[in-house]
PyMOL Python script that loads the backbone (N, CA, C, O; Angstrom):
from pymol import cmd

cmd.read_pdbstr("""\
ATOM      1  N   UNK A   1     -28.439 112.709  69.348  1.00  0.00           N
ATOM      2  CA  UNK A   1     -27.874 113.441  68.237  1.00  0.00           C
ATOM      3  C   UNK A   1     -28.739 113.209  66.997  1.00  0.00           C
ATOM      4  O   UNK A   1     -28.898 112.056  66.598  1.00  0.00           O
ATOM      5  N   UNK A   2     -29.332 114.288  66.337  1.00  0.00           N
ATOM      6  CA  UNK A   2     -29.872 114.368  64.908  1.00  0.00           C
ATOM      7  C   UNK A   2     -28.956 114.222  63.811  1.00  0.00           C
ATOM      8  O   UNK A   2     -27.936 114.898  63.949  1.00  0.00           O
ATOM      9  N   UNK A   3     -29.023 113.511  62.723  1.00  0.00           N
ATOM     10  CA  UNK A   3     -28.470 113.549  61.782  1.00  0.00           C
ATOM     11  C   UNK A   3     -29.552 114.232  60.129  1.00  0.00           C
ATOM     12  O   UNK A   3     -30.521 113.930  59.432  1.00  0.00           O
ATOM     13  N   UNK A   4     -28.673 115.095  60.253  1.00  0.00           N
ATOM     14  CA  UNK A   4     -29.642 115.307  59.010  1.00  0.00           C
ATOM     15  C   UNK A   4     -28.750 114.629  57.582  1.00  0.00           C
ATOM     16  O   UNK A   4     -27.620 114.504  57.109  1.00  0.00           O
ATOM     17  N   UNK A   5     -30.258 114.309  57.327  1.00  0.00           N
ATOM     18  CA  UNK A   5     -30.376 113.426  56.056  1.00  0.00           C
ATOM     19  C   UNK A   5     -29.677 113.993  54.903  1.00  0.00           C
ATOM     20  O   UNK A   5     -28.953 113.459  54.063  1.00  0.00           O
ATOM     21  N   UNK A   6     -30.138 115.434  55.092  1.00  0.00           N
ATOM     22  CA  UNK A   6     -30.088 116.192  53.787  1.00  0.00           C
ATOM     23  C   UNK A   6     -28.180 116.303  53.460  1.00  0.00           C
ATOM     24  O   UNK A   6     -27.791 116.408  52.297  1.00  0.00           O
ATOM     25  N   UNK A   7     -27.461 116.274  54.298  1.00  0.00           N
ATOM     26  CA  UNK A   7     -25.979 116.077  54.324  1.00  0.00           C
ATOM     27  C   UNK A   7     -25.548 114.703  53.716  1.00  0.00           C
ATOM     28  O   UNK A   7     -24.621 114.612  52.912  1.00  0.00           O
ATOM     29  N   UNK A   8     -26.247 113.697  54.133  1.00  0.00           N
ATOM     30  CA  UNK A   8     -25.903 112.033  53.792  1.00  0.00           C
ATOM     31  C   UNK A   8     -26.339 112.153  52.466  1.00  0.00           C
ATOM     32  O   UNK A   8     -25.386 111.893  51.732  1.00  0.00           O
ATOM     33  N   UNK A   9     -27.246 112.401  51.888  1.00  0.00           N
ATOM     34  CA  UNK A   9     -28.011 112.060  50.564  1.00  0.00           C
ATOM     35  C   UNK A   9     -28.216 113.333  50.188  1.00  0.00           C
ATOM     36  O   UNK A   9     -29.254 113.669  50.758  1.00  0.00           O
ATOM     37  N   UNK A  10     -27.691 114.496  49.359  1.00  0.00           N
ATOM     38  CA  UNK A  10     -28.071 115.301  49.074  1.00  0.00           C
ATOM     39  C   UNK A  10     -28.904 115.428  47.271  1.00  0.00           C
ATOM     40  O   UNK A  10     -28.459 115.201  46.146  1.00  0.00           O
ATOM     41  N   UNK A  11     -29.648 115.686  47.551  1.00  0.00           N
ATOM     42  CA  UNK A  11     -30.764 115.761  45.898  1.00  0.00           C
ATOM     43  C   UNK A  11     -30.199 116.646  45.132  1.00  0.00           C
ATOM     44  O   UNK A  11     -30.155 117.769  45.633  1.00  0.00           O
ATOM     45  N   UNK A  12     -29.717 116.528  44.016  1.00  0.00           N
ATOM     46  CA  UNK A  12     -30.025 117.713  43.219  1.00  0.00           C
ATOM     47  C   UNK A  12     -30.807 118.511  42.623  1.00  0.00           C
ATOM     48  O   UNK A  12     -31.845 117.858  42.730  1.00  0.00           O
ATOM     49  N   UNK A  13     -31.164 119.645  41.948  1.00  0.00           N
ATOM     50  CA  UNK A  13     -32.395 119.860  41.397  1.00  0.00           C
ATOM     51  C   UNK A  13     -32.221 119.288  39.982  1.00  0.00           C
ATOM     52  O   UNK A  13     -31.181 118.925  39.432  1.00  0.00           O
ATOM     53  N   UNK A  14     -33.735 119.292  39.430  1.00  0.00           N
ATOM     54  CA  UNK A  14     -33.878 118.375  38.360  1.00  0.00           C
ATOM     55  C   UNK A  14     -33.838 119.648  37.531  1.00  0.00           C
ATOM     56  O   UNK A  14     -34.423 120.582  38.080  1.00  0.00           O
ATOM     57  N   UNK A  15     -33.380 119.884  36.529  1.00  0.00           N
ATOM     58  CA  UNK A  15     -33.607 120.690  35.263  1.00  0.00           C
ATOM     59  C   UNK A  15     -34.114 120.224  34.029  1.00  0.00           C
ATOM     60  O   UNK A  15     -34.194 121.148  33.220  1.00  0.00           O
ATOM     61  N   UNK A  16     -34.499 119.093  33.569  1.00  0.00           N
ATOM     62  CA  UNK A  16     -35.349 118.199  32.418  1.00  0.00           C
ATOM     63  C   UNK A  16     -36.454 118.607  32.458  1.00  0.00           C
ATOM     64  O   UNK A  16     -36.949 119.288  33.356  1.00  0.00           O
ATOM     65  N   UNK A  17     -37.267 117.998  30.884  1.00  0.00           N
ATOM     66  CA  UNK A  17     -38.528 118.066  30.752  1.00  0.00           C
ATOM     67  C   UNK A  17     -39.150 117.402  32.332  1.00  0.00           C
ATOM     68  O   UNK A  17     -38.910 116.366  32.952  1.00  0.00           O
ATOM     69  N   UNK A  18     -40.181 118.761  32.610  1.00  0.00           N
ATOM     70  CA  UNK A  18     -40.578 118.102  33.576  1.00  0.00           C
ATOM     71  C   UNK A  18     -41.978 117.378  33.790  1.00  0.00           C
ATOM     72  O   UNK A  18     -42.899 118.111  34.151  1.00  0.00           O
ATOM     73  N   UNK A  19     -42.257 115.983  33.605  1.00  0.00           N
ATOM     74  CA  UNK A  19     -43.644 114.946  34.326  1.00  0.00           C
ATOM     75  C   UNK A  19     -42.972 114.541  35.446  1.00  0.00           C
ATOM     76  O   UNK A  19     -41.820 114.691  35.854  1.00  0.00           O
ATOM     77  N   UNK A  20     -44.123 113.900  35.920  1.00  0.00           N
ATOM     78  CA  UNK A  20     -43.685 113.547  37.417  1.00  0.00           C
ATOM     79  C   UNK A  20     -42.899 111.952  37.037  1.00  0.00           C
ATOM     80  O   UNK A  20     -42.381 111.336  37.969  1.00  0.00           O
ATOM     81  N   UNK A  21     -42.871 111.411  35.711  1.00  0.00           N
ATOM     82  CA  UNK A  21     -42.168 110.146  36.151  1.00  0.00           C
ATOM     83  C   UNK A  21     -41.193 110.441  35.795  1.00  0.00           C
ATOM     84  O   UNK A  21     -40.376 109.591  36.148  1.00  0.00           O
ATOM     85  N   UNK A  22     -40.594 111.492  35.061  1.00  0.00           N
ATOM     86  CA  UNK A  22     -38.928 111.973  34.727  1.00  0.00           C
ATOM     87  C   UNK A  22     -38.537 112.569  36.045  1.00  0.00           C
ATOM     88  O   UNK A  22     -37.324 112.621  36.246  1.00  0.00           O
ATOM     89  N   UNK A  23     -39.323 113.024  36.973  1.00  0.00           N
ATOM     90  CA  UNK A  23     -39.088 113.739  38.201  1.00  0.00           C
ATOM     91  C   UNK A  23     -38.253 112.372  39.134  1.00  0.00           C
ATOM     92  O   UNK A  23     -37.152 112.305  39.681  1.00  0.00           O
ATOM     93  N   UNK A  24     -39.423 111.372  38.976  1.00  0.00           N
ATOM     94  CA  UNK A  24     -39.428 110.460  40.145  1.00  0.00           C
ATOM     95  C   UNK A  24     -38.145 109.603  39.511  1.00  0.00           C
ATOM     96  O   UNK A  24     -37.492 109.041  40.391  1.00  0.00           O
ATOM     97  N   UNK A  25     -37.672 109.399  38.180  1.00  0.00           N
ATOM     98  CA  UNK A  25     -37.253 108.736  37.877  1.00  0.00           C
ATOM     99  C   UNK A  25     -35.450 109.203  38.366  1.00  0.00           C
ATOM    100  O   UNK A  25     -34.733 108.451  39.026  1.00  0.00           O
ATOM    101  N   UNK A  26     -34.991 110.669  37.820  1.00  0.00           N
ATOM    102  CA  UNK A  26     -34.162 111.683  38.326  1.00  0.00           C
ATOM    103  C   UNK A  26     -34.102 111.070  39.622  1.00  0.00           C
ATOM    104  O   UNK A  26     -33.093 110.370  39.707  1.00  0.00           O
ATOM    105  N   UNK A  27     -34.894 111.068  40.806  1.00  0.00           N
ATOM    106  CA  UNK A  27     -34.872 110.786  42.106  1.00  0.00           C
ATOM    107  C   UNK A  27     -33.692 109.365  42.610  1.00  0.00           C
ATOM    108  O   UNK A  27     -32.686 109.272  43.313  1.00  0.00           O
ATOM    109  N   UNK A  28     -34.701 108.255  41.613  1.00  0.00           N
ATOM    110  CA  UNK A  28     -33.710 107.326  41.385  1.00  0.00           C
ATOM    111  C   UNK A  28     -32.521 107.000  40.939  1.00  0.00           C
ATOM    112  O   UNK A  28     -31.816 106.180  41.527  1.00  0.00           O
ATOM    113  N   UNK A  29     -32.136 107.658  39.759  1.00  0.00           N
ATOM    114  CA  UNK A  29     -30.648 108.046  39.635  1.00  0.00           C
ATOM    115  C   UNK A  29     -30.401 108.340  40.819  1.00  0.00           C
ATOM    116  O   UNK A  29     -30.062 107.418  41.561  1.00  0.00           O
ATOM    117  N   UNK A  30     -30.478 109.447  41.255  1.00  0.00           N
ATOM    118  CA  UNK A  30     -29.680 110.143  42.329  1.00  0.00           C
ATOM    119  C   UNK A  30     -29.509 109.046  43.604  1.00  0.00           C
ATOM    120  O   UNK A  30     -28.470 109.035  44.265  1.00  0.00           O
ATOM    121  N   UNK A  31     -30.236 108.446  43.788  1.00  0.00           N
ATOM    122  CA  UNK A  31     -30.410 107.384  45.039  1.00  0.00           C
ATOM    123  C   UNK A  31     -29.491 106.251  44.346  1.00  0.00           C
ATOM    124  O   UNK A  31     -28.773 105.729  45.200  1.00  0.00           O
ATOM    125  N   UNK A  32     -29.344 105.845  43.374  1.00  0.00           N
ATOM    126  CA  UNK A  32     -28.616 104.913  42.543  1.00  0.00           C
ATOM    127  C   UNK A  32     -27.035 105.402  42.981  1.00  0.00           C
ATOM    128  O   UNK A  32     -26.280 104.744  43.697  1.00  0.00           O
ATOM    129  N   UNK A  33     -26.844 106.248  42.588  1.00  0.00           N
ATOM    130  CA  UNK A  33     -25.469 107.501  42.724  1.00  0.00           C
ATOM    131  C   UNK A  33     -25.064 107.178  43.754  1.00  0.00           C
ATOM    132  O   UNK A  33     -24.186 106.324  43.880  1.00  0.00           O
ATOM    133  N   UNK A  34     -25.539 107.704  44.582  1.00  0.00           N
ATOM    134  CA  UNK A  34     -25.607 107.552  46.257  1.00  0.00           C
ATOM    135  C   UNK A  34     -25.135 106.557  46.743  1.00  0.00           C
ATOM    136  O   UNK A  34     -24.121 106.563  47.441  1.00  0.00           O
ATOM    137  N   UNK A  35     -26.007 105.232  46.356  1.00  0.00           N
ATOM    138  CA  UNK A  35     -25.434 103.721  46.797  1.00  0.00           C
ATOM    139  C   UNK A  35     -24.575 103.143  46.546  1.00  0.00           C
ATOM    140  O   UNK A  35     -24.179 102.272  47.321  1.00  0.00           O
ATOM    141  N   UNK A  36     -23.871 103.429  45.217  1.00  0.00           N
ATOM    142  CA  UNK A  36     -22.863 102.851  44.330  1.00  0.00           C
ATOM    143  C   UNK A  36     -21.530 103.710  44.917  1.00  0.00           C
ATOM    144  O   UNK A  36     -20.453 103.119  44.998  1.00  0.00           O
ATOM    145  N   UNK A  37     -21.630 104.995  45.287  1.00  0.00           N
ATOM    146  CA  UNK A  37     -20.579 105.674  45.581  1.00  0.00           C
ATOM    147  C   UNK A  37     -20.158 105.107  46.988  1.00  0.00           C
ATOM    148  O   UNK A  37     -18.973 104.993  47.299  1.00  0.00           O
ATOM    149  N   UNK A  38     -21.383 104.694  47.972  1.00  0.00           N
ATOM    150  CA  UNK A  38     -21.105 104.469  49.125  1.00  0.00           C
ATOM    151  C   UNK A  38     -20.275 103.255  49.131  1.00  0.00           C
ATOM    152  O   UNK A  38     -19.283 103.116  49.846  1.00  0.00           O
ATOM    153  N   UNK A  39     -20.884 102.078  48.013  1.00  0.00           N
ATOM    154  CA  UNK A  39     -20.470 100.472  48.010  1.00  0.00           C
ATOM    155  C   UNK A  39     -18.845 100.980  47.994  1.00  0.00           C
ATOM    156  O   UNK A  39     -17.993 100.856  48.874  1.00  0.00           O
ATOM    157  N   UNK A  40     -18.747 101.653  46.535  1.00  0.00           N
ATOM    158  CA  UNK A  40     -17.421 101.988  45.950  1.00  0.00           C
ATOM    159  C   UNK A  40     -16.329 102.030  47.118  1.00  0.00           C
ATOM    160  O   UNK A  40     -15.236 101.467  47.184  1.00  0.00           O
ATOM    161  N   UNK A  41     -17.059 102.988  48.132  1.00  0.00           N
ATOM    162  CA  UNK A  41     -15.719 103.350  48.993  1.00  0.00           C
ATOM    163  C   UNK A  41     -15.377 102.017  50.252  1.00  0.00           C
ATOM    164  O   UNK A  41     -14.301 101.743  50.784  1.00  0.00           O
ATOM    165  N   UNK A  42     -16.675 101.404  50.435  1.00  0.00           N
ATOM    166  CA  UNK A  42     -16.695 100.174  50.977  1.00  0.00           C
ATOM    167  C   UNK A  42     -15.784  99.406  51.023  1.00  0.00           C
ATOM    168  O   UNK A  42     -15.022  99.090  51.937  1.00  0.00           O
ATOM    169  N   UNK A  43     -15.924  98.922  49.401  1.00  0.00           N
ATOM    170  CA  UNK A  43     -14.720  97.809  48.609  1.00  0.00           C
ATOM    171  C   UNK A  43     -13.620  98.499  48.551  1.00  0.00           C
ATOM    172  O   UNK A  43     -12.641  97.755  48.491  1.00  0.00           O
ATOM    173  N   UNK A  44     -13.232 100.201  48.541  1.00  0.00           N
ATOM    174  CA  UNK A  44     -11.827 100.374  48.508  1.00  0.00           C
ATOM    175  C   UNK A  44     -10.887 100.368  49.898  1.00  0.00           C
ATOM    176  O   UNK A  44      -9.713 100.107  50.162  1.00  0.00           O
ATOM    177  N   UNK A  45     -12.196 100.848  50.708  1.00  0.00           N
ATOM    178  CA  UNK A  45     -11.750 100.649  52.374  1.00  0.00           C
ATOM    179  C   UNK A  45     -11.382  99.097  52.514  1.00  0.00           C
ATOM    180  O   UNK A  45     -10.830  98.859  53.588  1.00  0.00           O
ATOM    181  N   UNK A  46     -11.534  98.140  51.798  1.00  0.00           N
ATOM    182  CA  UNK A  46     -11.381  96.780  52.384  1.00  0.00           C
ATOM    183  C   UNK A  46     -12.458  96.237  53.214  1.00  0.00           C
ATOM    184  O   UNK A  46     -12.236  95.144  53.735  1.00  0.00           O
ATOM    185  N   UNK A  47     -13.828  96.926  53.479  1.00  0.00           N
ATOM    186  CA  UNK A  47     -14.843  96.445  54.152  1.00  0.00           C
ATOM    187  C   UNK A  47     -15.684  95.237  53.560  1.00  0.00           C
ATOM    188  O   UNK A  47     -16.233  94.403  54.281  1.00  0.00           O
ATOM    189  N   UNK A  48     -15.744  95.226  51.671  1.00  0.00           N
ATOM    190  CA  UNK A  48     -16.382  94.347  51.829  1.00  0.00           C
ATOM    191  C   UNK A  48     -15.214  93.984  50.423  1.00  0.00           C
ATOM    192  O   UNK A  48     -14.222  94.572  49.994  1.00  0.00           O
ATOM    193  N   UNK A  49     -15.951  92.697  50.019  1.00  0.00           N
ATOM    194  CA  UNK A  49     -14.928  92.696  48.483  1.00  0.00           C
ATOM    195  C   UNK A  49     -14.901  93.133  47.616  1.00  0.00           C
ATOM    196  O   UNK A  49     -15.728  94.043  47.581  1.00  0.00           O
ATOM    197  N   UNK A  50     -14.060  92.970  46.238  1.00  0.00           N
ATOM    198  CA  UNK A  50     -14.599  93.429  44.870  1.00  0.00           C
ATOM    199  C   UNK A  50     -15.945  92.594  44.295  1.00  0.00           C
ATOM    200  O   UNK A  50     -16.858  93.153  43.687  1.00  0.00           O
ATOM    201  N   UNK A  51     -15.905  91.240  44.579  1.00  0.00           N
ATOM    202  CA  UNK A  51     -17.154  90.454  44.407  1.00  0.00           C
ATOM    203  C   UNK A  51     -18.284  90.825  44.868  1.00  0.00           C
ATOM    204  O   UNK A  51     -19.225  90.786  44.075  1.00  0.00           O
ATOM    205  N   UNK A  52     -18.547  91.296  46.281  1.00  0.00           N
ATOM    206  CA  UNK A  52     -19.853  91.897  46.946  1.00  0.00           C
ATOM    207  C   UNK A  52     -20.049  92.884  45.927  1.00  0.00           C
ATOM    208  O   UNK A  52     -20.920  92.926  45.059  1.00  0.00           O
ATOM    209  N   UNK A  53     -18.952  93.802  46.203  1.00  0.00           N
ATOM    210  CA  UNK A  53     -19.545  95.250  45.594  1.00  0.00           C
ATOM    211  C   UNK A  53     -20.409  95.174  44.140  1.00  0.00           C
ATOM    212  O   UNK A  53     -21.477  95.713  43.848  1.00  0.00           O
ATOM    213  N   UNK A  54     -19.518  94.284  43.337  1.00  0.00           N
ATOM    214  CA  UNK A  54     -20.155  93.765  42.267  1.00  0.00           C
ATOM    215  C   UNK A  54     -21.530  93.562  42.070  1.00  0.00           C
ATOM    216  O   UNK A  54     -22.218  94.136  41.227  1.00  0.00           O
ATOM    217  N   UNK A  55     -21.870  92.791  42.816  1.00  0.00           N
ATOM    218  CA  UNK A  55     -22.601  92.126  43.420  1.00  0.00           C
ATOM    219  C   UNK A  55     -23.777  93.369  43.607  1.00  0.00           C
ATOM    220  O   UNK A  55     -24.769  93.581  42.909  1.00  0.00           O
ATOM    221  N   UNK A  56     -23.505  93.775  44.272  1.00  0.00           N
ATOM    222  CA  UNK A  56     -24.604  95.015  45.313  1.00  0.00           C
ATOM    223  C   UNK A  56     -25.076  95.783  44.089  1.00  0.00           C
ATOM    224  O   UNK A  56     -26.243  95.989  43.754  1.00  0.00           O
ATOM    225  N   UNK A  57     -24.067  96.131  43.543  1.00  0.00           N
ATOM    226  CA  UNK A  57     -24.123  97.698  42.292  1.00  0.00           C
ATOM    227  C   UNK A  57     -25.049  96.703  41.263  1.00  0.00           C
ATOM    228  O   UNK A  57     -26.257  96.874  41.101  1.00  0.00           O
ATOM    229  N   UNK A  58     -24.340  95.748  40.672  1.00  0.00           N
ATOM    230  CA  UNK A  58     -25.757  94.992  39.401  1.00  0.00           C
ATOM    231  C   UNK A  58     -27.031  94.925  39.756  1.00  0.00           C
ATOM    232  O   UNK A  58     -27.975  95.137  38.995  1.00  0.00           O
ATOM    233  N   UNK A  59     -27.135  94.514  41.365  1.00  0.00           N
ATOM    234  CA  UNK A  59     -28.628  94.477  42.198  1.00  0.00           C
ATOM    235  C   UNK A  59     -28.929  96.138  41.845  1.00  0.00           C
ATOM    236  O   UNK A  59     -29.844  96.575  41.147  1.00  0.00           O
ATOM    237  N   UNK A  60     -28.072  96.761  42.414  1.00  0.00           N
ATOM    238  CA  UNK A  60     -29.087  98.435  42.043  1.00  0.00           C
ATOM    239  C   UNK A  60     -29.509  98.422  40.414  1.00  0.00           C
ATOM    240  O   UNK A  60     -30.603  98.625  39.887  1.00  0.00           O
ATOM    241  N   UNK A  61     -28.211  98.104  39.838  1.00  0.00           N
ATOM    242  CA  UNK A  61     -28.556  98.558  38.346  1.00  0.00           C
ATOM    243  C   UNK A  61     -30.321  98.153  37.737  1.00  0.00           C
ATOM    244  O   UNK A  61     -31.308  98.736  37.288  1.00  0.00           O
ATOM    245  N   UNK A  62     -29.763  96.482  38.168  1.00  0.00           N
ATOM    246  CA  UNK A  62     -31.574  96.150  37.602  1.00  0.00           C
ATOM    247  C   UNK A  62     -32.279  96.895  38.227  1.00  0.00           C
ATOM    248  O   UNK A  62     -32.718  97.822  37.547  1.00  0.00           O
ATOM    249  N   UNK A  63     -32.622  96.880  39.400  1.00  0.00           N
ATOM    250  CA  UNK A  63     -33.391  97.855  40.124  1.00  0.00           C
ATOM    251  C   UNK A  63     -34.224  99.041  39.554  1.00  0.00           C
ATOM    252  O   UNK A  63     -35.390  99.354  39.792  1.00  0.00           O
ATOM    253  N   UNK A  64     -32.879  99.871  38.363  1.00  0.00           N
ATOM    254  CA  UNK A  64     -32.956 101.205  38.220  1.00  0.00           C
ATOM    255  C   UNK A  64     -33.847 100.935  36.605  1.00  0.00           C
ATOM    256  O   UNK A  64     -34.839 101.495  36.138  1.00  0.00           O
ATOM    257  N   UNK A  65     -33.142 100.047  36.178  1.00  0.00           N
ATOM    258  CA  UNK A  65     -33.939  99.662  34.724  1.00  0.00           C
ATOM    259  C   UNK A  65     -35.102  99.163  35.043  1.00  0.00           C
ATOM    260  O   UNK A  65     -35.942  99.455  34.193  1.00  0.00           O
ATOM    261  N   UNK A  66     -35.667  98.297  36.229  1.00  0.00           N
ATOM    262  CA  UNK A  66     -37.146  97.687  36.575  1.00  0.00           C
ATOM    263  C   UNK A  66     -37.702  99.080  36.286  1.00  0.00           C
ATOM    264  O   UNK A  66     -38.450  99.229  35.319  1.00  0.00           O
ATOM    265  N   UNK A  67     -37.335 100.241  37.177  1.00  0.00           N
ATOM    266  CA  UNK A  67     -37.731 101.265  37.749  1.00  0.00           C
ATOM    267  C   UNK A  67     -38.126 102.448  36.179  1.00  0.00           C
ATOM    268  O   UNK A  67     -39.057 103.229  35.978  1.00  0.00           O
ATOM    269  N   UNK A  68     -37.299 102.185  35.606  1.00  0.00           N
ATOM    270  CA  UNK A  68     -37.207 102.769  34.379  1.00  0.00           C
ATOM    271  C   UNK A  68     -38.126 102.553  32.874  1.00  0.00           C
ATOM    272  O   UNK A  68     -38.351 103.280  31.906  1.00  0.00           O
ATOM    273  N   UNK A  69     -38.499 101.173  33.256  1.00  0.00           N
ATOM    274  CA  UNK A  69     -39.496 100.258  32.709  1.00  0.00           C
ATOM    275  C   UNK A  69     -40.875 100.785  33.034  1.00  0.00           C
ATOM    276  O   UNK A  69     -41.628 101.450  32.322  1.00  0.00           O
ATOM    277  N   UNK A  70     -40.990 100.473  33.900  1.00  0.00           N
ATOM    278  CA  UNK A  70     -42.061 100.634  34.859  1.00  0.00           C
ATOM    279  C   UNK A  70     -42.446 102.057  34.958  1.00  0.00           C
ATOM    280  O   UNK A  70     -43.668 102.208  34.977  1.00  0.00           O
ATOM    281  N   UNK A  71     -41.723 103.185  35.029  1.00  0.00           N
ATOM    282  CA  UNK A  71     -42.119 104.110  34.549  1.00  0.00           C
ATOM    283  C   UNK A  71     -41.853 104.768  32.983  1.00  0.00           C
ATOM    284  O   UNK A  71     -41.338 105.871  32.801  1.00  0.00           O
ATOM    285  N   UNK A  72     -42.117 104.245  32.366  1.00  0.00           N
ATOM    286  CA  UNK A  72     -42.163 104.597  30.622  1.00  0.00           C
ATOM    287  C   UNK A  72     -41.251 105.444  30.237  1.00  0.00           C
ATOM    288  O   UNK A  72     -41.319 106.107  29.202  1.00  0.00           O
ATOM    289  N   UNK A  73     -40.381 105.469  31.014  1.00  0.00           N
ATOM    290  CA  UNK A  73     -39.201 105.947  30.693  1.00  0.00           C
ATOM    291  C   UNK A  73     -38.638 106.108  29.445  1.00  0.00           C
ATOM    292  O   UNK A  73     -38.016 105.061  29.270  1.00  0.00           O
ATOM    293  N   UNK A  74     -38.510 106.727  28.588  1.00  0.00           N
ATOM    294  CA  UNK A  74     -37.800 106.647  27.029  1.00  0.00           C
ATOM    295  C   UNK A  74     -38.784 105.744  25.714  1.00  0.00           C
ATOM    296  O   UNK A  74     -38.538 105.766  24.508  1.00  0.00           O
ATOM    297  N   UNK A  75     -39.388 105.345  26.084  1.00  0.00           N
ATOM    298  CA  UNK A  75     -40.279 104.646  25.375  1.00  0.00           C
ATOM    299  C   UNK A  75     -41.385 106.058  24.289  1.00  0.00           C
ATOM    300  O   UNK A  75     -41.889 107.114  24.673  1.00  0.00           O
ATOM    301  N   UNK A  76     -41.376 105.422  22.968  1.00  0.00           N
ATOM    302  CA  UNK A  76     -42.001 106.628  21.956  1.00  0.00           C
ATOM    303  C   UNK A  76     -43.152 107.038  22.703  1.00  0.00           C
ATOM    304  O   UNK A  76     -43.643 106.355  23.602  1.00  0.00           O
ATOM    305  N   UNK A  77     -43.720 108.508  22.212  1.00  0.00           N
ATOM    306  CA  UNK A  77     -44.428 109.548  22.291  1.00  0.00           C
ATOM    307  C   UNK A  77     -44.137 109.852  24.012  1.00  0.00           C
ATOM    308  O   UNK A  77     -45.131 110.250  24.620  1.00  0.00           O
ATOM    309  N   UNK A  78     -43.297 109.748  24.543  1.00  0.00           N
ATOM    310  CA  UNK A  78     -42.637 110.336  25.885  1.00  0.00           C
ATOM    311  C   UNK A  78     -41.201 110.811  26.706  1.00  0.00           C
ATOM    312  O   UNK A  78     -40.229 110.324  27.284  1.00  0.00           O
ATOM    313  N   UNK A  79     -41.739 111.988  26.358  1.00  0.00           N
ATOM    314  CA  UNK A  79     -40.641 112.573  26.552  1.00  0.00           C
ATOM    315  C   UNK A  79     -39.266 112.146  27.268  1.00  0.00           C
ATOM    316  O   UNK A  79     -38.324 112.937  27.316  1.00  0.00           O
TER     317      UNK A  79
END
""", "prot")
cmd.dss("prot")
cmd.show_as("cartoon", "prot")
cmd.util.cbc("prot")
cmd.orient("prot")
């Protein structure tokens, strides 16, 4: 059995100024979204705790700010 991806994780389109690190960065939100919604239902199913989930989602968050850093994200003369 195939699973398509595009059902599990669906992208939105980006409508922002477009460079490729507001592109790539958009990407990450969306993958951020994705993980946090999945944890979310995790911890409400009783699969994991409120502590894990905690836990998991702050690990993405830095993640998304490393990611955000790292690509010059908001920082003057860029868009």
């Amino acid at each position: 059995m195939v699973i398509d991806k595009d059902f599990l994780y669906p992208r939105s389109r980006y409508y922002g100024d477009f460079t490729p690190e507001n592109l790539l960065f958009n990407a990450n939100i969306q993958e951020f979204a994705q993980r946090v919604s999945l944890i979310c239902g995790l911890e409400t199913g009783g699969k994991i705790s409120p502590e894990e989930a905690y836990d998991q989602i702050r690990v993405l968050w830095k993640d998304l700010k490393k990611s955000k850093k790292n690509l010059g994200i908001g920082k003057e003369g860029n868009s």
